[in-house]
Backbone of each chain as ProteinMPNN parsed JSONL, in Angstrom:
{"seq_chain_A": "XXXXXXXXXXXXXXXXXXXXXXXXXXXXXXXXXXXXXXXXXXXXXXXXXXXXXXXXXXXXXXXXXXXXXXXXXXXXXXXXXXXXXXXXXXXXXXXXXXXXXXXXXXXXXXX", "coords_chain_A": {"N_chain_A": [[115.043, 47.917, 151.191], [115.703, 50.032, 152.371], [118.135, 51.126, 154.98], [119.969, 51.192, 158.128], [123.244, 51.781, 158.846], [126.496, 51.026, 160.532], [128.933, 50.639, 160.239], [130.489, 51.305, 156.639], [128.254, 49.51, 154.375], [127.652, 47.338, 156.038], [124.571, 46.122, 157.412], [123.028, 47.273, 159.969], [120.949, 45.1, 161.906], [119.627, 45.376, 164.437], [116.444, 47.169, 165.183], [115.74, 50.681, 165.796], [113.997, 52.794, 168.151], [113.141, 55.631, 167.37], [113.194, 59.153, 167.982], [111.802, 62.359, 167.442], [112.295, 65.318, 167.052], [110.694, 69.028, 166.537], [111.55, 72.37, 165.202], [109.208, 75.289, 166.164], [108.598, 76.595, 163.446], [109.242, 74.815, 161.775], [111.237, 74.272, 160.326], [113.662, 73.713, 161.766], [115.141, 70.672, 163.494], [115.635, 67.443, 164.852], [116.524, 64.059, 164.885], [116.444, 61.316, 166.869], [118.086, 58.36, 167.482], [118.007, 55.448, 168.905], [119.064, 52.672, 169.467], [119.174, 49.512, 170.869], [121.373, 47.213, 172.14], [122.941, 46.931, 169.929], [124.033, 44.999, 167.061], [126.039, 46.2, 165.864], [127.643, 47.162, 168.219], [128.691, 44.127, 168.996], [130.445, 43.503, 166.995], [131.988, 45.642, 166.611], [134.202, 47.728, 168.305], [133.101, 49.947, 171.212], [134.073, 52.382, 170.401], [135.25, 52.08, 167.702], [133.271, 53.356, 166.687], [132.015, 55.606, 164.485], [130.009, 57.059, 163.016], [126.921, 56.975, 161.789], [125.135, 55.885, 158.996], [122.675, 56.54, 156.862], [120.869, 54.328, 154.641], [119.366, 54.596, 151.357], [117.314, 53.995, 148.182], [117.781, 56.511, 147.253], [120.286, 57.209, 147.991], [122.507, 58.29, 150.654], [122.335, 59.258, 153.733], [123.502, 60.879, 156.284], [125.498, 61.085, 159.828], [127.827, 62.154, 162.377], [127.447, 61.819, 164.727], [127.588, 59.869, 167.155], [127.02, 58.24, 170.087], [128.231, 56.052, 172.389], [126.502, 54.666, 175.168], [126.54, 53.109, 178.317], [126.597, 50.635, 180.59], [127.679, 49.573, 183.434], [130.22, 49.319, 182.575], [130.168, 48.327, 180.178], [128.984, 48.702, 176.816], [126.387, 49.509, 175.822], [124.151, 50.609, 174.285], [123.913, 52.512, 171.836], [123.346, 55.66, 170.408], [122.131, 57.606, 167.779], [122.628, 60.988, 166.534], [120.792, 62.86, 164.151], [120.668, 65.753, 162.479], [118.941, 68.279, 161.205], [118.419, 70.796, 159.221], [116.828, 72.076, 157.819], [113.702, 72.752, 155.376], [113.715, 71.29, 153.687], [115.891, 69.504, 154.111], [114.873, 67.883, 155.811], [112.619, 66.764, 154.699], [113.734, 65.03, 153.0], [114.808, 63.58, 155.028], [112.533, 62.294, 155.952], [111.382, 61.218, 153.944], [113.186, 59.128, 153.782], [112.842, 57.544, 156.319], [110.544, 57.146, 156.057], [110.544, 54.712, 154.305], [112.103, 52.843, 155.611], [110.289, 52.69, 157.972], [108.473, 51.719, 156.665], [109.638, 48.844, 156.175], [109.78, 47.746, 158.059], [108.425, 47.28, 159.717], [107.856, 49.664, 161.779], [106.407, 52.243, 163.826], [103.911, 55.123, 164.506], [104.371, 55.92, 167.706], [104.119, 57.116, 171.099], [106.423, 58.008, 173.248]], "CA_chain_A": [[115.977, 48.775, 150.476], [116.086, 50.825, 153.415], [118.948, 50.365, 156.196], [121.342, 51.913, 158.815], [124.543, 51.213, 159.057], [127.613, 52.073, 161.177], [129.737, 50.68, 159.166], [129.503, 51.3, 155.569], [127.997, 48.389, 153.917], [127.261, 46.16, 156.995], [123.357, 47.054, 157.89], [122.589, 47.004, 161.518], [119.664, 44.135, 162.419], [118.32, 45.936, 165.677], [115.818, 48.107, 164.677], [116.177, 51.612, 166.885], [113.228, 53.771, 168.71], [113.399, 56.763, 166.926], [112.57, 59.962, 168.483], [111.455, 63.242, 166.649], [111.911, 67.324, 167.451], [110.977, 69.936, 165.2], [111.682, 73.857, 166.145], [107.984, 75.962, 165.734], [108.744, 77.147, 162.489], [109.289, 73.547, 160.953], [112.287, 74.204, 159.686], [114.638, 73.065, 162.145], [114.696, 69.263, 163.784], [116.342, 66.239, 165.242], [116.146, 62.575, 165.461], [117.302, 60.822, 168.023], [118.109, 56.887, 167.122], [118.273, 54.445, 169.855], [119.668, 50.925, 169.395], [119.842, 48.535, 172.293], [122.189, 46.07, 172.287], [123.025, 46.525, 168.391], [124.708, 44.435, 166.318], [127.57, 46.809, 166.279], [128.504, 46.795, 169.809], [129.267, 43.316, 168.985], [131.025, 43.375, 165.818], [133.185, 46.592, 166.703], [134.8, 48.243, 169.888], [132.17, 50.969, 170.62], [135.116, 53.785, 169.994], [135.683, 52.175, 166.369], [131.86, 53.663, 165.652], [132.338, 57.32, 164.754], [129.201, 57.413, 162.371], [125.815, 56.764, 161.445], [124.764, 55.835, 157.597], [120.908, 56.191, 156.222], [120.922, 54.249, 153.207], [118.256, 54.149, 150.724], [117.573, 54.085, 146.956], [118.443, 57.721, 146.724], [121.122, 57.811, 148.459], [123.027, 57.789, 152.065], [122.539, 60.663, 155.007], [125.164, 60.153, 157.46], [125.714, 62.23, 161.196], [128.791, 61.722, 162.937], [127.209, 62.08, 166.465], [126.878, 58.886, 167.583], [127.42, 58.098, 171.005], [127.373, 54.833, 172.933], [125.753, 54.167, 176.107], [127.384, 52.222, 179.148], [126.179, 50.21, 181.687], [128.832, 48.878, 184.429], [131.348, 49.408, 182.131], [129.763, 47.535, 179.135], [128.788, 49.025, 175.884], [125.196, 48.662, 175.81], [123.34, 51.08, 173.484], [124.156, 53.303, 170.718], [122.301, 56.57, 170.222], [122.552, 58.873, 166.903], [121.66, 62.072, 166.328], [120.951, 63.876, 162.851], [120.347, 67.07, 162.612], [118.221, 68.846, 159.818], [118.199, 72.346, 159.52], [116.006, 72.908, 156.59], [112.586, 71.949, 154.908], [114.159, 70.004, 152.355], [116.486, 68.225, 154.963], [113.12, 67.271, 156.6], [111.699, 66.4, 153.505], [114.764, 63.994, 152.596], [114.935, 62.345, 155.913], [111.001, 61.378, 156.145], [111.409, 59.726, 152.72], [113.994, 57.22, 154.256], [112.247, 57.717, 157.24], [108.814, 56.209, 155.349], [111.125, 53.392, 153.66], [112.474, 52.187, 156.997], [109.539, 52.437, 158.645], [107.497, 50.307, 156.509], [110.732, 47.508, 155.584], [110.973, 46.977, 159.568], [107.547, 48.027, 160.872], [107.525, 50.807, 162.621], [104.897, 53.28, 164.086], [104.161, 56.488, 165.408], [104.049, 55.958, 169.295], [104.409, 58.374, 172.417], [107.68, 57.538, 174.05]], "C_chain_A": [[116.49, 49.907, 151.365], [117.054, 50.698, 154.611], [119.598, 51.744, 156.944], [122.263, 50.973, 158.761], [125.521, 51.908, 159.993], [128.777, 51.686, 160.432], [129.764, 50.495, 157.689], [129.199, 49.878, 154.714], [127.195, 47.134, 154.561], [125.956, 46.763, 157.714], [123.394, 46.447, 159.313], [121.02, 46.731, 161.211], [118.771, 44.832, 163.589], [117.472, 47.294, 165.442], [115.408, 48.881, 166.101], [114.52, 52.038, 166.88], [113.793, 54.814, 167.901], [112.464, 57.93, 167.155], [112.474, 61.122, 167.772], [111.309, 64.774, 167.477], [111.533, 68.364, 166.174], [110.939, 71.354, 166.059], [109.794, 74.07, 165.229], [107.44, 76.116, 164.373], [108.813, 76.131, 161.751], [110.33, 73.612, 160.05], [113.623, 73.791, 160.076], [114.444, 71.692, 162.8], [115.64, 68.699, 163.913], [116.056, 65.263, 165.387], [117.204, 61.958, 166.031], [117.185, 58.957, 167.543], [118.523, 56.169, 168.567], [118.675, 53.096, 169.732], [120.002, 50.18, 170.592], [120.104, 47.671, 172.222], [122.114, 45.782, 170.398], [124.209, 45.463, 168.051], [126.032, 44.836, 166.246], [128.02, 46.906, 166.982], [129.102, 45.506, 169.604], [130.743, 43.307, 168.001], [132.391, 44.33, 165.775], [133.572, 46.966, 168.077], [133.916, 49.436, 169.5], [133.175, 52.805, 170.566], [135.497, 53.713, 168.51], [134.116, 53.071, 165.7], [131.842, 55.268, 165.366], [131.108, 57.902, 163.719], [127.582, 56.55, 162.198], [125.192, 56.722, 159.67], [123.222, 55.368, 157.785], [121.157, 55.743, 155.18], [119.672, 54.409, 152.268], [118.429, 54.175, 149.082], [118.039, 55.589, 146.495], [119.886, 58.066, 147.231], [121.904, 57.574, 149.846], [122.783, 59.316, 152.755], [123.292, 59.81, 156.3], [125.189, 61.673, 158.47], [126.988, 61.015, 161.525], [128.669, 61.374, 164.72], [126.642, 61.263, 166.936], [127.607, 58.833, 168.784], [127.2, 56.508, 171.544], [127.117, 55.109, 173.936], [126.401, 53.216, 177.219], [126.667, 51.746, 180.308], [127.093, 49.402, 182.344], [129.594, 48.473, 183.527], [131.41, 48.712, 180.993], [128.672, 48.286, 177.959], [127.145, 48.764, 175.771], [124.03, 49.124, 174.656], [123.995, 51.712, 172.681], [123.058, 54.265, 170.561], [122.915, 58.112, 169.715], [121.734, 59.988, 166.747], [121.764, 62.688, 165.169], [120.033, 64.758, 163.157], [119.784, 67.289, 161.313], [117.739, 69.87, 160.26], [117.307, 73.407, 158.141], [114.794, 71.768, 156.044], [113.218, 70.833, 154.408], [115.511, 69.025, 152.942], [115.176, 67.041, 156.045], [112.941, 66.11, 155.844], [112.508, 64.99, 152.928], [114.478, 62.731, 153.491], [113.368, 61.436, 155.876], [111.212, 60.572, 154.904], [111.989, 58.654, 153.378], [113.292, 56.939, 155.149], [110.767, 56.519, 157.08], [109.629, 55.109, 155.321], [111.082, 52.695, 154.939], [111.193, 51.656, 157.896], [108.946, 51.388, 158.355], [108.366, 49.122, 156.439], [110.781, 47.215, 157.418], [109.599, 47.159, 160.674], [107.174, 48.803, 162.132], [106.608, 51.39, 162.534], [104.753, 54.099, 164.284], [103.766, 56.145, 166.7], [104.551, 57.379, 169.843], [105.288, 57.509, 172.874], [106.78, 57.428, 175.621]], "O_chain_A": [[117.497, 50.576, 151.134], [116.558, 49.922, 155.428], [119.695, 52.895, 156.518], [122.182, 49.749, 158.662], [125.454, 53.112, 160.242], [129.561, 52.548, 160.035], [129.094, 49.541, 157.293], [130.198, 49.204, 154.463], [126.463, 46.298, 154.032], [126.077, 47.715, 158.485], [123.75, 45.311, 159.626], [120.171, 47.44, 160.67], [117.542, 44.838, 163.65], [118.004, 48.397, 165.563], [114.978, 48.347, 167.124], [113.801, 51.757, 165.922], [115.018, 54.828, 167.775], [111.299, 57.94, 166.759], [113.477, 61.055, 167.063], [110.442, 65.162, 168.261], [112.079, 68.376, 165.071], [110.481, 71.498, 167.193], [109.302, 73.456, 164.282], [106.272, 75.899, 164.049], [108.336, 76.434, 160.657], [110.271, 72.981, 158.995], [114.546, 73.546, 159.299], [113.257, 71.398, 162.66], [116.655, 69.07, 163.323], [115.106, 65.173, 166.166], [118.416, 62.001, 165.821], [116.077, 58.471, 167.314], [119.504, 56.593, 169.178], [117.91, 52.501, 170.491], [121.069, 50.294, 171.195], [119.19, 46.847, 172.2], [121.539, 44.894, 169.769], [125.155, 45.225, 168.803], [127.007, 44.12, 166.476], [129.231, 46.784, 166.798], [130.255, 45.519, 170.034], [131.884, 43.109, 168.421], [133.459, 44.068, 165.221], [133.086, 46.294, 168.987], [133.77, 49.933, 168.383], [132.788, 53.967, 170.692], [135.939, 54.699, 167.921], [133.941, 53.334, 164.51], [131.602, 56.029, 166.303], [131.116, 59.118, 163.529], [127.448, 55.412, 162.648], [124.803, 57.811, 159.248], [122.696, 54.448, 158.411], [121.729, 56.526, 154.422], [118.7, 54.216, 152.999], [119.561, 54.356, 148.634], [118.623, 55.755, 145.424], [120.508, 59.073, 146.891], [121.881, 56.382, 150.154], [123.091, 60.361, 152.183], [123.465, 58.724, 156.855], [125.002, 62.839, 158.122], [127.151, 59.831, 161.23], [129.44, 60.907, 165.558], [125.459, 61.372, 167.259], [128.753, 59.283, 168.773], [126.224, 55.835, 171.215], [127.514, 56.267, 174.062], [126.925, 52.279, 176.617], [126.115, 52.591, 181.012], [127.35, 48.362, 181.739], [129.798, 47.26, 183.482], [132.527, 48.376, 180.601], [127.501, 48.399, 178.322], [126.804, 47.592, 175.615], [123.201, 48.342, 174.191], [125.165, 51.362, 172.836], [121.9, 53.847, 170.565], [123.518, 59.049, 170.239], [120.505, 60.033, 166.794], [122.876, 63.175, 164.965], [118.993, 64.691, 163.812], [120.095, 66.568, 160.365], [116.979, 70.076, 161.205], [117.215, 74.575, 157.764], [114.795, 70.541, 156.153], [113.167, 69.655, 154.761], [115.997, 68.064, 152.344], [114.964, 65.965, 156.604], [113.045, 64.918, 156.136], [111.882, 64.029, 152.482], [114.146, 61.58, 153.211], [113.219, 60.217, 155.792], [111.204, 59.341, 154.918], [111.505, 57.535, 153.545], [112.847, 55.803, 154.985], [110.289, 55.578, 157.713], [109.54, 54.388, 156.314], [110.108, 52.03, 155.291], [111.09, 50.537, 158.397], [108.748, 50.397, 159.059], [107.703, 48.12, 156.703], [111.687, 46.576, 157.953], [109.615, 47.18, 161.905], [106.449, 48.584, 163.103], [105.861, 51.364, 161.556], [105.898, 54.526, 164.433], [102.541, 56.065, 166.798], [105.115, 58.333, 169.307], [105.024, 56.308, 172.932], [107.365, 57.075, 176.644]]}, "seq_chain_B": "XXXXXXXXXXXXXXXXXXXXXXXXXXXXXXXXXXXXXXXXXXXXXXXXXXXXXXXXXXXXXXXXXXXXXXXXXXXXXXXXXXXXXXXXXXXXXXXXXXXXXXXXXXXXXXX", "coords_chain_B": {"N_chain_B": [[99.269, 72.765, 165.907], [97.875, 70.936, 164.085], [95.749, 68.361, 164.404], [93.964, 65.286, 165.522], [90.399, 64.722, 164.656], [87.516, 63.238, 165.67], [84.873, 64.379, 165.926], [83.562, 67.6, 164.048], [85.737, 70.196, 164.595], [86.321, 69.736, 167.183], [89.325, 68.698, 168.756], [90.851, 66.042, 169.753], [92.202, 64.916, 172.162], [93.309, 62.422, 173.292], [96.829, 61.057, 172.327], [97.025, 58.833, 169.545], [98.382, 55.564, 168.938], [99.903, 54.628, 165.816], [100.391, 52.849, 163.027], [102.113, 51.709, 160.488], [101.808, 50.491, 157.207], [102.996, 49.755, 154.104], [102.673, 48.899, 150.56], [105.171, 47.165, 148.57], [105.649, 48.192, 146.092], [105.264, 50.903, 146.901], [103.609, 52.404, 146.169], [100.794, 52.353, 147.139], [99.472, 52.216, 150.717], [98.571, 51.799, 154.485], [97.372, 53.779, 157.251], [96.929, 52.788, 160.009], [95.116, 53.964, 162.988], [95.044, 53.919, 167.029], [93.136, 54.605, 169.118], [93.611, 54.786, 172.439], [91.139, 54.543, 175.105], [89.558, 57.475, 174.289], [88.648, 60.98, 174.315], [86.464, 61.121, 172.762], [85.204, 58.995, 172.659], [83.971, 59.65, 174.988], [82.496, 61.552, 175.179], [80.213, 60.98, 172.938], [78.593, 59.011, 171.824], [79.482, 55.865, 170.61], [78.247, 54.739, 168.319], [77.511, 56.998, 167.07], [79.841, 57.945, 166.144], [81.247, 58.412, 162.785], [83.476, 59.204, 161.132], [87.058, 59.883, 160.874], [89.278, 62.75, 161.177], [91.967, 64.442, 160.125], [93.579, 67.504, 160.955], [94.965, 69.992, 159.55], [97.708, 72.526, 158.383], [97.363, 72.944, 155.847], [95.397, 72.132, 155.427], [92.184, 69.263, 155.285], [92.608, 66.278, 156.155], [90.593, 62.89, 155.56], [88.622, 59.666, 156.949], [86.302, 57.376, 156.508], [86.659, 55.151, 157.626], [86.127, 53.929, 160.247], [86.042, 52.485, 163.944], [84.926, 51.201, 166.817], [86.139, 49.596, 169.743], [85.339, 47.03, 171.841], [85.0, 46.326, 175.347], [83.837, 44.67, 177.492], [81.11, 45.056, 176.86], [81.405, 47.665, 176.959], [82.808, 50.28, 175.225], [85.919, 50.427, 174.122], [87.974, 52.012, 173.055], [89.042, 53.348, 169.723], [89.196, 52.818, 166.355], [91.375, 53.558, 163.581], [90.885, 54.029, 160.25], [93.034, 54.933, 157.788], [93.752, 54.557, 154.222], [95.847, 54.802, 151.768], [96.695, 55.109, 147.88], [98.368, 56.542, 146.36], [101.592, 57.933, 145.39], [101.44, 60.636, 145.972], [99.397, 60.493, 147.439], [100.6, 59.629, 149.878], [102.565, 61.045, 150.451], [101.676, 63.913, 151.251], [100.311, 62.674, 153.302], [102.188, 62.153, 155.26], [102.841, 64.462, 155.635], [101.349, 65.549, 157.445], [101.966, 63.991, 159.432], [104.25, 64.178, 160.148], [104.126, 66.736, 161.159], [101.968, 66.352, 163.511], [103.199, 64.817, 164.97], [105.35, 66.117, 165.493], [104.226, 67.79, 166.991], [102.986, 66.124, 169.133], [104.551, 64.948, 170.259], [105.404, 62.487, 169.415], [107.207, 59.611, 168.207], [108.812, 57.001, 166.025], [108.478, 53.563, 166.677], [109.225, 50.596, 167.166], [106.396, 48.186, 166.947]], "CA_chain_B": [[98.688, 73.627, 164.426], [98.016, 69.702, 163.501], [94.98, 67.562, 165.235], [92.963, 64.407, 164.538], [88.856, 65.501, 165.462], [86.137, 62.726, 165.585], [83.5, 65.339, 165.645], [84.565, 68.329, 163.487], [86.049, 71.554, 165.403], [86.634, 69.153, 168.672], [90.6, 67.937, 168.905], [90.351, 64.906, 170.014], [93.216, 65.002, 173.23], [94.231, 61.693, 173.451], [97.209, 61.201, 171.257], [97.026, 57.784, 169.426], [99.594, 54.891, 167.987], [99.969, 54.611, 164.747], [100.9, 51.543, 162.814], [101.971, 51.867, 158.585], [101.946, 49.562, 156.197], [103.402, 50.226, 152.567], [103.018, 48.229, 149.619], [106.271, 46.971, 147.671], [106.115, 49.097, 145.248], [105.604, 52.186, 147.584], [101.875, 53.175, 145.818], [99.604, 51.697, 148.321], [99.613, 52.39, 152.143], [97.686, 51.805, 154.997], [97.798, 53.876, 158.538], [96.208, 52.265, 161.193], [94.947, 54.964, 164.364], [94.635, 53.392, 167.732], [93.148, 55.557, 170.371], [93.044, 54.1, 173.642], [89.998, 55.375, 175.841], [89.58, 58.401, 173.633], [88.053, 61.825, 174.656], [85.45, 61.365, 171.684], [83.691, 58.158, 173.618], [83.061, 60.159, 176.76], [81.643, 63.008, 174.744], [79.902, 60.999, 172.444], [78.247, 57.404, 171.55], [80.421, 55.242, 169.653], [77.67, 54.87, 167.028], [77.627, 58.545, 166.433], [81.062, 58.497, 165.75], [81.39, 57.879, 161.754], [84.942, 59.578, 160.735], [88.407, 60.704, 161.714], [89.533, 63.812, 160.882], [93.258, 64.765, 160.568], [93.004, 68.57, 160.365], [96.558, 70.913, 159.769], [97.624, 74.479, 157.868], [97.148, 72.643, 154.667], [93.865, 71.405, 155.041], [91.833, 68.112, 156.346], [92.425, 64.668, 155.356], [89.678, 62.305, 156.254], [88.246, 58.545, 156.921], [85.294, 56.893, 157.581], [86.794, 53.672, 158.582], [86.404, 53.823, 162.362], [85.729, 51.541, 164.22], [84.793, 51.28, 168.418], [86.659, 47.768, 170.01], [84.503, 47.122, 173.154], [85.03, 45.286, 176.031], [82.688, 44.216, 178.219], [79.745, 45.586, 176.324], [82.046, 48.828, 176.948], [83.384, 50.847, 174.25], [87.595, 51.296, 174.983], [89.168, 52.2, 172.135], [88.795, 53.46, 168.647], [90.261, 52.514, 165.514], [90.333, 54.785, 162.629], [91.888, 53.218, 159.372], [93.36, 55.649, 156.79], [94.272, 54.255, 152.815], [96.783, 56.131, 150.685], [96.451, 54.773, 146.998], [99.404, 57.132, 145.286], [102.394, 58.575, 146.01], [100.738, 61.81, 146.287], [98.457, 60.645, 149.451], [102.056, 59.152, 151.066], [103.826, 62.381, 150.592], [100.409, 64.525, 151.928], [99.853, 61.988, 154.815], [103.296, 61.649, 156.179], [103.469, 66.135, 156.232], [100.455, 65.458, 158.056], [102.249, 63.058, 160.896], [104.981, 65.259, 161.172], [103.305, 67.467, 161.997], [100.934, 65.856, 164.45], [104.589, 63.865, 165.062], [106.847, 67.032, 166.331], [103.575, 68.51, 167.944], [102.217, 65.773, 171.023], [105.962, 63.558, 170.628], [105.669, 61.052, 168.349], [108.049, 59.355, 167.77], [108.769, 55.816, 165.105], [108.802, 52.384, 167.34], [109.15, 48.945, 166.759], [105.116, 47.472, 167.19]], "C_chain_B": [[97.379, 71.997, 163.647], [97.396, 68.689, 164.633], [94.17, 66.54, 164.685], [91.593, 65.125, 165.669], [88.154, 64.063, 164.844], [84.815, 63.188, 165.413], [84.32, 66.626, 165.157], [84.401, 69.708, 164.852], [86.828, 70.966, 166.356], [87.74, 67.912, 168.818], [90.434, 66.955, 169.764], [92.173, 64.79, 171.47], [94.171, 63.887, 173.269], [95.262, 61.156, 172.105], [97.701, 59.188, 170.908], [98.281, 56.509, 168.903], [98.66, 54.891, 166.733], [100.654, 54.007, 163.991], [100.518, 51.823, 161.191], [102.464, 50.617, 157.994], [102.282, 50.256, 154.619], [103.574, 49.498, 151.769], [104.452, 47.915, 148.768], [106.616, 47.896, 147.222], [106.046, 50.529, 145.317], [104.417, 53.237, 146.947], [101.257, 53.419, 146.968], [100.365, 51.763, 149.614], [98.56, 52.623, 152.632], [98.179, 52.519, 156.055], [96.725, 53.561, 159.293], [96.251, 53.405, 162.359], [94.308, 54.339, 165.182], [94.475, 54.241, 169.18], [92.608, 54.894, 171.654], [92.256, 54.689, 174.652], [89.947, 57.21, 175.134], [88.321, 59.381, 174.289], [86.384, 61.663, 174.035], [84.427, 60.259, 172.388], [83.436, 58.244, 174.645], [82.444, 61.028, 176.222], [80.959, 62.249, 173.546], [78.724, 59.403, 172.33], [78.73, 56.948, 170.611], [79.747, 54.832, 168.653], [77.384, 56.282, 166.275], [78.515, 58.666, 165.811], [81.528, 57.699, 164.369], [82.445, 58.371, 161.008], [85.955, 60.466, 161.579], [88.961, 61.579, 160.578], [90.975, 64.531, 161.286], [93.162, 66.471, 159.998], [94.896, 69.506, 160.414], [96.434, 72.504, 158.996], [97.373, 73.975, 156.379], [95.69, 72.204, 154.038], [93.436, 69.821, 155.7], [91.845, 66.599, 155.14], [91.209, 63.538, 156.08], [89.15, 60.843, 155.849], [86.858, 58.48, 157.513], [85.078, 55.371, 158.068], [87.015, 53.797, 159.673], [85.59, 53.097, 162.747], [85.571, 51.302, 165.781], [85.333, 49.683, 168.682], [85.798, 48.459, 171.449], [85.089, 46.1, 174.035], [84.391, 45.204, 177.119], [81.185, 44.529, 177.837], [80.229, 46.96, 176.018], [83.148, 49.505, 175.773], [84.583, 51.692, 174.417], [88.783, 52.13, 173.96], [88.274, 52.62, 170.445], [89.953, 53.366, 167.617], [89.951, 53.102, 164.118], [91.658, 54.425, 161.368], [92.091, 54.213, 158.265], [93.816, 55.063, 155.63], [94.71, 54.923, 152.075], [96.591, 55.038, 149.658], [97.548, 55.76, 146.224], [100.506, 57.256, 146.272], [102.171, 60.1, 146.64], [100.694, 61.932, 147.219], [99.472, 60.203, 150.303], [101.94, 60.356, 151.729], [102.556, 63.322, 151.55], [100.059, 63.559, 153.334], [101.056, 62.241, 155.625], [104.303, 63.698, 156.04], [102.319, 66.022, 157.227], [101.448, 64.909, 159.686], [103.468, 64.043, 161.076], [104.653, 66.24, 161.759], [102.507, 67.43, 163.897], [102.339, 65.283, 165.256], [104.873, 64.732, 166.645], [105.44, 67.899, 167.67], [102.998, 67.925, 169.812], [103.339, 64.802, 171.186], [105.721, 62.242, 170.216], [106.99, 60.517, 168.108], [108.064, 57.704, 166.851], [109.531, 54.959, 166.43], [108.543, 51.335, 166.917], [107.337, 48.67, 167.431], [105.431, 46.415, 168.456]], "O_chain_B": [[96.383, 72.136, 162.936], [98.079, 68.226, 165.547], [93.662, 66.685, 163.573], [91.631, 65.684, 166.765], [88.255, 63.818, 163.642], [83.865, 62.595, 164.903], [85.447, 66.857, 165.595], [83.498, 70.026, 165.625], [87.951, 71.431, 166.551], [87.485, 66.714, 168.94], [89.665, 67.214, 170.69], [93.224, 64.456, 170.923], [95.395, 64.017, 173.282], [94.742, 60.871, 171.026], [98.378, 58.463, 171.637], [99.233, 57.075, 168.366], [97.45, 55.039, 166.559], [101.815, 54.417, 164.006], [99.422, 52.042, 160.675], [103.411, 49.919, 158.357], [101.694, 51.254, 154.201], [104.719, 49.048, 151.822], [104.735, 48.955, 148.173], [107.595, 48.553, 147.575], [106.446, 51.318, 144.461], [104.316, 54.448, 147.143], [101.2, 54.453, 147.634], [101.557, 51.477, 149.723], [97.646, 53.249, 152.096], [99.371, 52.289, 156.255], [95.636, 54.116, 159.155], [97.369, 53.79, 162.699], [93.182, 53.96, 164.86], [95.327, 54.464, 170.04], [91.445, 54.547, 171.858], [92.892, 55.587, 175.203], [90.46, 58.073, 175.846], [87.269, 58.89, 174.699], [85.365, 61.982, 174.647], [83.238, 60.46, 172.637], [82.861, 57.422, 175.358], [81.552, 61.452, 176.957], [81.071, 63.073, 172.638], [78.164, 59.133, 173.393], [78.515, 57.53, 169.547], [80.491, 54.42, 167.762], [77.095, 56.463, 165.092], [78.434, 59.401, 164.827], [82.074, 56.601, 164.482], [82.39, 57.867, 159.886], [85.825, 61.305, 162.47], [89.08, 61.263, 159.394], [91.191, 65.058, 162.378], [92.764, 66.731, 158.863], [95.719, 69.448, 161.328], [95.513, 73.321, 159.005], [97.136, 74.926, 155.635], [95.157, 72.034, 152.941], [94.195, 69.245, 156.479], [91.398, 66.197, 154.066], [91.126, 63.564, 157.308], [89.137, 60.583, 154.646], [86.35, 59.087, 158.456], [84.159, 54.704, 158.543], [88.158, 53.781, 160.131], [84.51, 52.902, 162.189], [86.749, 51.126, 166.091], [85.004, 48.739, 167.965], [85.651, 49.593, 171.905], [85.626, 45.098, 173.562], [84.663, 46.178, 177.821], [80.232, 44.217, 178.551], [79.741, 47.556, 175.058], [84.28, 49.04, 175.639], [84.656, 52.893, 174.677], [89.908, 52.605, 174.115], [87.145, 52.232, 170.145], [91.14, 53.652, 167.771], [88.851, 53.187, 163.571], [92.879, 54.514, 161.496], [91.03, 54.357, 157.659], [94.965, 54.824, 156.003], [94.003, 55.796, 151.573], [96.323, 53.942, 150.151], [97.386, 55.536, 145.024], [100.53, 56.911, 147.453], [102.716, 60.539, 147.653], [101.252, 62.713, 147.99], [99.291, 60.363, 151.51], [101.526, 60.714, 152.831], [102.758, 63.26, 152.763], [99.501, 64.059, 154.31], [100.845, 62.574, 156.791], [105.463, 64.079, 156.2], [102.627, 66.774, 158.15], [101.457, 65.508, 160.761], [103.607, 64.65, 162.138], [104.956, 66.526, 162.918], [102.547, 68.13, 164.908], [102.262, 65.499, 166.465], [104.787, 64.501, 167.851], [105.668, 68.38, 168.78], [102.766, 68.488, 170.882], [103.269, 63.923, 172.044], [105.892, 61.156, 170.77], [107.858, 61.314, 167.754], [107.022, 57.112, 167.134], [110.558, 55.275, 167.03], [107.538, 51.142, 166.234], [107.19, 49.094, 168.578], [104.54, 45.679, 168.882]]}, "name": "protein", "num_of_chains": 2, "seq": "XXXXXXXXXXXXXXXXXXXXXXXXXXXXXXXXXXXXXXXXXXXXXXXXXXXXXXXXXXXXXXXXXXXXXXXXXXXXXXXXXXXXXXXXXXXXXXXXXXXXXXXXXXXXXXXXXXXXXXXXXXXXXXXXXXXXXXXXXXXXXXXXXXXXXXXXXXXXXXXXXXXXXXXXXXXXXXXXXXXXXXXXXXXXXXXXXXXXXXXXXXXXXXXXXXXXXXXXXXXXXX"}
C-alpha cells in the first residue's frame, strides 16, 4: 500500500537506499532517496521528472527536488530529497517510511 | 542521546543492521539486530550476555532474545531479536531507531 512514484499513479519498481539526517534538536531532517537505474529513467526523459510522490493510505508527501544523476552522458540514477522541518513532519514521514520499509524489505544499515 | 547496551550502562560501539518485518495488518513486528564482531564479546562471554538494551530520553526498551552465531568454535556476531505486538510498540520502537538512526547514520537499505 506503500509506493513512490514520479509520476503520479505509475509506482516506481526499484526500491531506493534511503539515507537519513536529523538537526540535534530533532526537529529538523532530510532524506535522501537513491534509485539506480529506476524505472523512470526508462519510461520518461530524465528532465520530464520534476517530482517525487510518497503514497500511502493516508495520503501523498511529495518534494520537488529531484535530481538525476549522469554517467557519460546517460541518465543513470535519480536522487530525491524531502525535507521535514518539524516533529510532526518527522512523525508523518516515518509512518510511510515504516509502510515502505516493511512492503519492500528494507533495513536500517550504515551506508 | 540513543544507544543499544548488552551489559547495562556500557554502549555497545559497534553500530548494527537492522532487518523489520511487519505483519499485514501492521499489529505485529519483528526487528532483527545484527552486530558483527561486537564490543560486548571482547568484554564479555557470550554466555553472560542474556539481553539487548535499546536505551534513549524516553526510557529503555528491552529483549532477551540474543543470540551469539559462532564460527569456528568462535563467537562473531550477535543477534538480538526485538517483537512489537501493537501499534503502540511500532510507534515507540521506530522513535527509538530514529533516533539511534540520525545519531551513528542509519540509513533504510534493500537486505
Amino acid at each position: 500500500m506503500a509506493s513512490i512514484q514520479f509520476s503520479p499513479g505509475i509506482d516506481e519498481v526499484v526500491v531506493p537506499d534511503v539515507r537519513l539526517t536529523r538537526s540535534k534538536s530533532g526537529t529538523q531532517g532530510t532524506a535522501t532517496f537513491i534509485f539506480d537505474e529506476p524505472k523512470a529513467l526508462i519510461d520518461s526523459d530524465a528532465e520530464e521528472i520534476t517530482g517525487m510522490f510518497m503514497v500511502d493510505e493516508e495520503g501523498q508527501l511529495s518534494t520537488r527536488e529531484v535530481k538525476a544523476k549522469f554517467v557519460n552522458g546517460q541518465p543513470k540514477a535519480l536522487e530525491g530529497l524531502y525535507v521535514m522541518k518539524s516533529e510532526e513532519e518527522w512523525d508523518r514521514f516515518m509512518r510511510f517510511m515504516e509502510r515502505y520499509a516493511a512492503e519492500h524489505d528494507l533495513g536500517f544499515n550504515q551506508a
